[in-house]
N, CA, C and O atoms as a GROMACS GRO file, in nm:
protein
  268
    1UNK      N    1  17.072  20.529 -11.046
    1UNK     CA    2  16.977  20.489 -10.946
    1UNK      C    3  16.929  20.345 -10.964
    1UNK      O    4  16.843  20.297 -10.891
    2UNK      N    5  16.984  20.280 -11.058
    2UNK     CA    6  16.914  20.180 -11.109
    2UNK      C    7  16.989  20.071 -11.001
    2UNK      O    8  16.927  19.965 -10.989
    3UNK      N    9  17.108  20.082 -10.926
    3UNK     CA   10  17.189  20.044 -10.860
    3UNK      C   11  17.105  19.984 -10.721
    3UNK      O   12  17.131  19.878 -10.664
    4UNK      N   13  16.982  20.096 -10.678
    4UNK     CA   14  16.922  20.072 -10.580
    4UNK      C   15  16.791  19.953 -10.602
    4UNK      O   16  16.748  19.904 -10.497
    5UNK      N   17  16.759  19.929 -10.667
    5UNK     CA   18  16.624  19.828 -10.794
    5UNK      C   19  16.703  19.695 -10.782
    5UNK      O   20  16.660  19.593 -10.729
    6UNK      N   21  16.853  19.714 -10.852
    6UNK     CA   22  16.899  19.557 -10.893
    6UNK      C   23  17.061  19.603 -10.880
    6UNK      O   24  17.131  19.655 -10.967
    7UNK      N   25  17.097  19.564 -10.738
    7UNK     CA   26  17.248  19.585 -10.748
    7UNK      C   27  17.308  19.481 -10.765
    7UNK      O   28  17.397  19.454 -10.685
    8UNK      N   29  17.278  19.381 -10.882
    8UNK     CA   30  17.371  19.301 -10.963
    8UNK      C   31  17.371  19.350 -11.093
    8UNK      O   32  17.278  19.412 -11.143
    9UNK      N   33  17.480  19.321 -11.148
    9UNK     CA   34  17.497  19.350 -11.272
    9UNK      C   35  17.636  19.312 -11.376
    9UNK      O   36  17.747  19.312 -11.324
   10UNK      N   37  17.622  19.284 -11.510
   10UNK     CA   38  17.688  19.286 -11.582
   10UNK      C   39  17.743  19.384 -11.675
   10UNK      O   40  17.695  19.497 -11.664
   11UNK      N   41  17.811  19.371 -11.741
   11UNK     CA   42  17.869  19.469 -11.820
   11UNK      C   43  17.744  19.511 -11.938
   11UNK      O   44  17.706  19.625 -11.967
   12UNK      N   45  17.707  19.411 -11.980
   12UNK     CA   46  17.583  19.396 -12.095
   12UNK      C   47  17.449  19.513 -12.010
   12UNK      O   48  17.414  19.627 -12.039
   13UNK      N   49  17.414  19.443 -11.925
   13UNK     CA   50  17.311  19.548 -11.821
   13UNK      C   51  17.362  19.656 -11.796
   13UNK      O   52  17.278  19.744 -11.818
   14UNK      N   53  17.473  19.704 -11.754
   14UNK     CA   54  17.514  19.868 -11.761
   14UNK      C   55  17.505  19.887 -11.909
   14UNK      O   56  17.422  19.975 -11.933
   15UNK      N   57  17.555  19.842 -12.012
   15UNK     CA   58  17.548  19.924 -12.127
   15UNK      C   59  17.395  19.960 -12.183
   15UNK      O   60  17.356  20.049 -12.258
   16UNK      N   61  17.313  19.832 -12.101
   16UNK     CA   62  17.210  19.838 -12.150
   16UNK      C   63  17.127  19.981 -12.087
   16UNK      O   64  17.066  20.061 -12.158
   17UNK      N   65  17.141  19.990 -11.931
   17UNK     CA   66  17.096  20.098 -11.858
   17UNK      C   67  17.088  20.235 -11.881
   17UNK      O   68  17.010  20.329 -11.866
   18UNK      N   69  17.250  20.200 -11.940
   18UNK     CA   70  17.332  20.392 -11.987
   18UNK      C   71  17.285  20.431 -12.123
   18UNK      O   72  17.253  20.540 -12.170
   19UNK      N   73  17.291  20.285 -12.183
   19UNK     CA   74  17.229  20.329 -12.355
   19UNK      C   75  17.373  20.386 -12.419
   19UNK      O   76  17.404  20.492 -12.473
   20UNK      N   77  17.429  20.292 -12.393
   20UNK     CA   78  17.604  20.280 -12.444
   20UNK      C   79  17.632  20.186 -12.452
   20UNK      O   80  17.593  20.099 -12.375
   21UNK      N   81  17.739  20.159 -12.586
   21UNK     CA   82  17.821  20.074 -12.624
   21UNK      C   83  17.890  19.998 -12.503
   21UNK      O   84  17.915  20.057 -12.397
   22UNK      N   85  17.925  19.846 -12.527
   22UNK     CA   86  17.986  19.766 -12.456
   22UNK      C   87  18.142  19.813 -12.388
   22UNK      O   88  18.195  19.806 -12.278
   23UNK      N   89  18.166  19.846 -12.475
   23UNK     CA   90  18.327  19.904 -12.485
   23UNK      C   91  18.326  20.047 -12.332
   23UNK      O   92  18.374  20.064 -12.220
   24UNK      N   93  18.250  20.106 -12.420
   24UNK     CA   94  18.215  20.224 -12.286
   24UNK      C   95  18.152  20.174 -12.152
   24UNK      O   96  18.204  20.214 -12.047
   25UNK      N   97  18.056  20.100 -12.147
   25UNK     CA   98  18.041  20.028 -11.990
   25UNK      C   99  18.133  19.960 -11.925
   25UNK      O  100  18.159  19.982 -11.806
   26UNK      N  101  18.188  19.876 -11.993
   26UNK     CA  102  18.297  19.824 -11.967
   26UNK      C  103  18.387  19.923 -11.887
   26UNK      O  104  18.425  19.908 -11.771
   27UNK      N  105  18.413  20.027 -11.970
   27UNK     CA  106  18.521  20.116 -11.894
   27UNK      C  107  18.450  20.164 -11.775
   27UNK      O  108  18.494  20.128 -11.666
   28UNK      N  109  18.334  20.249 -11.780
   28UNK     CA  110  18.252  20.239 -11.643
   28UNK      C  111  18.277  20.162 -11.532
   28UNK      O  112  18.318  20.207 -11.425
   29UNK      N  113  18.253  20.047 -11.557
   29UNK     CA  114  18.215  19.951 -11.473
   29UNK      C  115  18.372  19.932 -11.417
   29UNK      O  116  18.397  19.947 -11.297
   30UNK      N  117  18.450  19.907 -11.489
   30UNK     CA  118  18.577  19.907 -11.403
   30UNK      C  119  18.621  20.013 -11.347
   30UNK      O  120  18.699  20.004 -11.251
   31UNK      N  121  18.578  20.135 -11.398
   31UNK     CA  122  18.592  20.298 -11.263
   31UNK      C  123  18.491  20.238 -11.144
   31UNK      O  124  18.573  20.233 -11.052
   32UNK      N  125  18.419  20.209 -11.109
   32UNK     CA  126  18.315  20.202 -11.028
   32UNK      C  127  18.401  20.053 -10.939
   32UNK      O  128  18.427  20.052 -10.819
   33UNK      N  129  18.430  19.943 -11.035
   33UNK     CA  130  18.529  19.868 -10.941
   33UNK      C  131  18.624  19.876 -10.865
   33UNK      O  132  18.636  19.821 -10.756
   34UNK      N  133  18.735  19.981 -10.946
   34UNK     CA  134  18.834  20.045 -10.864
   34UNK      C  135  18.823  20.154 -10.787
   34UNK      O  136  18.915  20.195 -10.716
   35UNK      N  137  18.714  20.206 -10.794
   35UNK     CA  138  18.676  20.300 -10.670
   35UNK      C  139  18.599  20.263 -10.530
   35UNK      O  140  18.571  20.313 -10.422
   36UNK      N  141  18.578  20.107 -10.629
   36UNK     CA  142  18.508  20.002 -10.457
   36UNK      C  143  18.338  20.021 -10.466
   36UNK      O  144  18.260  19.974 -10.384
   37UNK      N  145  18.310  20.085 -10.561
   37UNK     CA  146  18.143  20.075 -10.572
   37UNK      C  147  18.098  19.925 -10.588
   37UNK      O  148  18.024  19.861 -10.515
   38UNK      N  149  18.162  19.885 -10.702
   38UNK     CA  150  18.160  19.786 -10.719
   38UNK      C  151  18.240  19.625 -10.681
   38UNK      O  152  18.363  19.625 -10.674
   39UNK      N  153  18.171  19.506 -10.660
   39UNK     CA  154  18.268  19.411 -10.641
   39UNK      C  155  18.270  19.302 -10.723
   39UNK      O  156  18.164  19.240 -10.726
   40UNK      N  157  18.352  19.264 -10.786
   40UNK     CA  158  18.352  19.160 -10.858
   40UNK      C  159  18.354  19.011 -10.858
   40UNK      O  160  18.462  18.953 -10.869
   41UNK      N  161  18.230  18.938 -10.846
   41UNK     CA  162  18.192  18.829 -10.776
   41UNK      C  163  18.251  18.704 -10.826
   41UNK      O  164  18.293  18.620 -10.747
   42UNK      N  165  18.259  18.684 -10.986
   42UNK     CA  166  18.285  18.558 -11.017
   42UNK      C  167  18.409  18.485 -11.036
   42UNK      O  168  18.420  18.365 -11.058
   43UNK      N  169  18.528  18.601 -11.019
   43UNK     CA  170  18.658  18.593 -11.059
   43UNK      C  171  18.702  18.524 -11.197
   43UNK      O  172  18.809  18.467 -11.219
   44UNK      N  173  18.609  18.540 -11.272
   44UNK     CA  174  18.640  18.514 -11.457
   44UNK      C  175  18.717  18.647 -11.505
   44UNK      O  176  18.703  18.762 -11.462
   45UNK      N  177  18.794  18.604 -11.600
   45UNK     CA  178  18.812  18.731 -11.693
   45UNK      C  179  18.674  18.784 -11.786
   45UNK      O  180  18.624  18.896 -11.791
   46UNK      N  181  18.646  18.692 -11.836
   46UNK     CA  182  18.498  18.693 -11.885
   46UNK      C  183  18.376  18.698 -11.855
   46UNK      O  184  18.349  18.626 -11.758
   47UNK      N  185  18.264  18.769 -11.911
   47UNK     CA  186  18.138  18.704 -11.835
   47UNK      C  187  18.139  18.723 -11.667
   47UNK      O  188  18.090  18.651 -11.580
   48UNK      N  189  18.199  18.822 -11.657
   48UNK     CA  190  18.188  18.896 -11.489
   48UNK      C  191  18.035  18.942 -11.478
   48UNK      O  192  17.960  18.989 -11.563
   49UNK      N  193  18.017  18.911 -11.344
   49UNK     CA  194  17.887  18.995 -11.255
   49UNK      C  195  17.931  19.058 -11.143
   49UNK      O  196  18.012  19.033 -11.054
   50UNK      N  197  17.849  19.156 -11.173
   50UNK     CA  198  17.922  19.268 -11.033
   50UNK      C  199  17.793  19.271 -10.916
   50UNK      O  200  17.678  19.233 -10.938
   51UNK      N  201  17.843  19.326 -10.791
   51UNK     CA  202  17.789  19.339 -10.701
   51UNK      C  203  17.780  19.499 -10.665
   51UNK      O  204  17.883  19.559 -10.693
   52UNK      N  205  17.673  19.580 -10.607
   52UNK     CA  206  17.707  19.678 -10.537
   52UNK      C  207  17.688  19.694 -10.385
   52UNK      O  208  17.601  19.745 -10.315
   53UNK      N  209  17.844  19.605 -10.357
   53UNK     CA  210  17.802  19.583 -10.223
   53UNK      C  211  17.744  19.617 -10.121
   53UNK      O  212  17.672  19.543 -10.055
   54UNK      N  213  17.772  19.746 -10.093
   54UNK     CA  214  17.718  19.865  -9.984
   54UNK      C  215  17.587  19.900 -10.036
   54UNK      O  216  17.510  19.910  -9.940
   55UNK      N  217  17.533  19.923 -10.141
   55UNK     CA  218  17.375  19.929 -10.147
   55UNK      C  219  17.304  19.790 -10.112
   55UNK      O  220  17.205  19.789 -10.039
   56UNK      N  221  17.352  19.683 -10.161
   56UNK     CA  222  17.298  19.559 -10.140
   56UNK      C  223  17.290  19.556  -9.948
   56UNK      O  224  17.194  19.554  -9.872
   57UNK      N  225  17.434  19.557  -9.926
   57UNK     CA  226  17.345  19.536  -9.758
   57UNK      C  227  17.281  19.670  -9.714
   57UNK      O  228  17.218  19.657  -9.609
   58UNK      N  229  17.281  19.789  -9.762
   58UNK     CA  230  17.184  19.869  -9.671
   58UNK      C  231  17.030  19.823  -9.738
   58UNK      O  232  16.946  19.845  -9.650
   59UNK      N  233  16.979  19.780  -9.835
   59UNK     CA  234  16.852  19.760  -9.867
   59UNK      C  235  16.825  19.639  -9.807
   59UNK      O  236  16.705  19.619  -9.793
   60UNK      N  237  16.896  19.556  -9.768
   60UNK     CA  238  16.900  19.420  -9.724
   60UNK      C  239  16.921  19.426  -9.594
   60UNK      O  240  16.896  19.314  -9.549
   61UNK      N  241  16.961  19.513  -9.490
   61UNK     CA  242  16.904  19.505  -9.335
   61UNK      C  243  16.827  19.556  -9.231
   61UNK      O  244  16.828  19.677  -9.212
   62UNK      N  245  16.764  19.486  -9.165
   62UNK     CA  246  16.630  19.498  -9.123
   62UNK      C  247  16.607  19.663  -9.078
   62UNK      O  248  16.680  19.760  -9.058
   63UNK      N  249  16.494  19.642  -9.074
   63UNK     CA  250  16.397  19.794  -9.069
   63UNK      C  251  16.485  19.854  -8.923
   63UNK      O  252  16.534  19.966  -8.904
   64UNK      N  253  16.484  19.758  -8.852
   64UNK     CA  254  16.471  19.812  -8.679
   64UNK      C  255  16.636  19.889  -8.657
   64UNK      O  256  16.670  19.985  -8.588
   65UNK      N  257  16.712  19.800  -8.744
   65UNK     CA  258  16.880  19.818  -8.709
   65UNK      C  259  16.925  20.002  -8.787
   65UNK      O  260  17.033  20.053  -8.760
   66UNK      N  261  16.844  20.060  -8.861
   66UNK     CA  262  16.817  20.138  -8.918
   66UNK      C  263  16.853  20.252  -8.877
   66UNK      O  264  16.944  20.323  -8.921
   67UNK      N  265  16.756  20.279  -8.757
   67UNK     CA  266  16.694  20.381  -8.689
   67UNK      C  267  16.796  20.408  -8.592
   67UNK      O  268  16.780  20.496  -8.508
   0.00000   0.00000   0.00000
């Protein structure tokens, strides 16, 4: 749920969230990429930040378009 609060994130911040090792978010985070939850913004091998795109724009458009 933490996805809905701050849908950016790093690998370091998921491990930090889950209360797991780097190694294990890591693997997370790339299930969640290849299933399209996630998008991968910076195109580094390293030092990636992710996006969750589809929560980001539903919290992000207006009240009225909603309904």
């Amino acid at each position: 749920m933490r996805l809905f609060e701050e849908p950016y994130l790093d690998v370091n911040t998921a491990a930090d969230w889950l209360d797991v090792e780097y190694a294990t978010a890591n693997r997370l985070v790339g299930r969640l990429e290849d299933d399209g939850l996630l998008e991968e913004l910076t195109g580094n091998d390293r030092n990636r930040f992710y996006r969750a795109s589809e929560i980001f724009e539903v919290i992000n458009e207006p009240i009225d378009q909603l309904r």
